[in-house]
C-alpha positions, -999 to 999 in steps of 0.1 A, spaced: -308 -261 -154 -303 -223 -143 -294 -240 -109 -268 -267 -122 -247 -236 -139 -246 -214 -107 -233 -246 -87 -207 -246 -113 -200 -211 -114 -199 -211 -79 -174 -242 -76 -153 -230 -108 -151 -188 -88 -143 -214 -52 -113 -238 -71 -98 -207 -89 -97 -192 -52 -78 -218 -38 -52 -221 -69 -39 -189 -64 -41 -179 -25 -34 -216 -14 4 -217 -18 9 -180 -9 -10 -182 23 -7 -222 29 29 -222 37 33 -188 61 60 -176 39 40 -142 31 21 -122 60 -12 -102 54 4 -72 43 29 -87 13 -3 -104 -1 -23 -74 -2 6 -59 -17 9 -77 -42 -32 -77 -52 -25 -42 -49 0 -38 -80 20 -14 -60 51 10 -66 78 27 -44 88 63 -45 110 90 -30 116 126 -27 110 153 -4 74 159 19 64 194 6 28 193 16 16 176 45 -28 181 44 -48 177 76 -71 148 57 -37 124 51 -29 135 15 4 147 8 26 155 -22 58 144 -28 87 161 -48 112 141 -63 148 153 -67 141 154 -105 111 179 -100 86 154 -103 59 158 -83 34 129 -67 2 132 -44 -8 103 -25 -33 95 6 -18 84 43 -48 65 55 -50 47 91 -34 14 79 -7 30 66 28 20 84 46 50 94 77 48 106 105 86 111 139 80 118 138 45 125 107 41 146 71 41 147 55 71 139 24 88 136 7 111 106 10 137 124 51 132 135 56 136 99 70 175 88 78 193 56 112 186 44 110 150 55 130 122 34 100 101 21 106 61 10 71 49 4 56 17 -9 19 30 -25 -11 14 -48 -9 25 -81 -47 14 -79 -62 39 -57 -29 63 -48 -30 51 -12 6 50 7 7 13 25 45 21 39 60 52 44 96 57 55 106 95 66 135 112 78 142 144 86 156 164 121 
């Protein structure tokens, strides 16, 4: 009996599975990124780098005084001015738009410019 209600544990966890990623990822309309994304239950901000850490966290100051630390990690799209950028291109006093997990606090796109 125990082995009849895994198998339908196991088929119930496999259908529910398919239901939900099978449209989203069956008709190429969303790309890797956008369905992590949206698994992620993310947010945008903005405001103004005004501490840049070796490790990839930074902290983020809004216009209004609000303040925001988040974590650049290696998947994290960078792009400064336009074009691809690295971690490291980034400076304080660069214009932050970034799309970030409220999960875990980790930036998954991050738009800066600055001069």
């Amino acid at each position: 009996m125990m082995f009849r209600t895994f198998d339908v544990m196991v088929m119930a966890a496999f259908l529910g599975i398919m239901l939900l990623s099978g449209p989203a990822l069956g008709d190429g309309v969303f790309d890797g990124r956008t369905v992590l994304a949206a698994a992620d239950d993310t947010a945008t901000y903005e405001g103004e780098l005004a501490i840049k850490e070796g490790h990839g966290d930074i902290l983020v100051r809004a216009d209004n005084g609000d303040q925001m630390r988040l974590t650049v990690k290696d998947t994290t799209i960078i792009n400064r001015n336009g074009k691809p950028a690295a971690y490291s291109d980034l400076q304080s006093g660069d214009w932050l738009k970034l799309t970030y997990s409220n999960q875990d606090g980790t930036v998954i796109e991050l738009n800066a410019s600055g001069s």
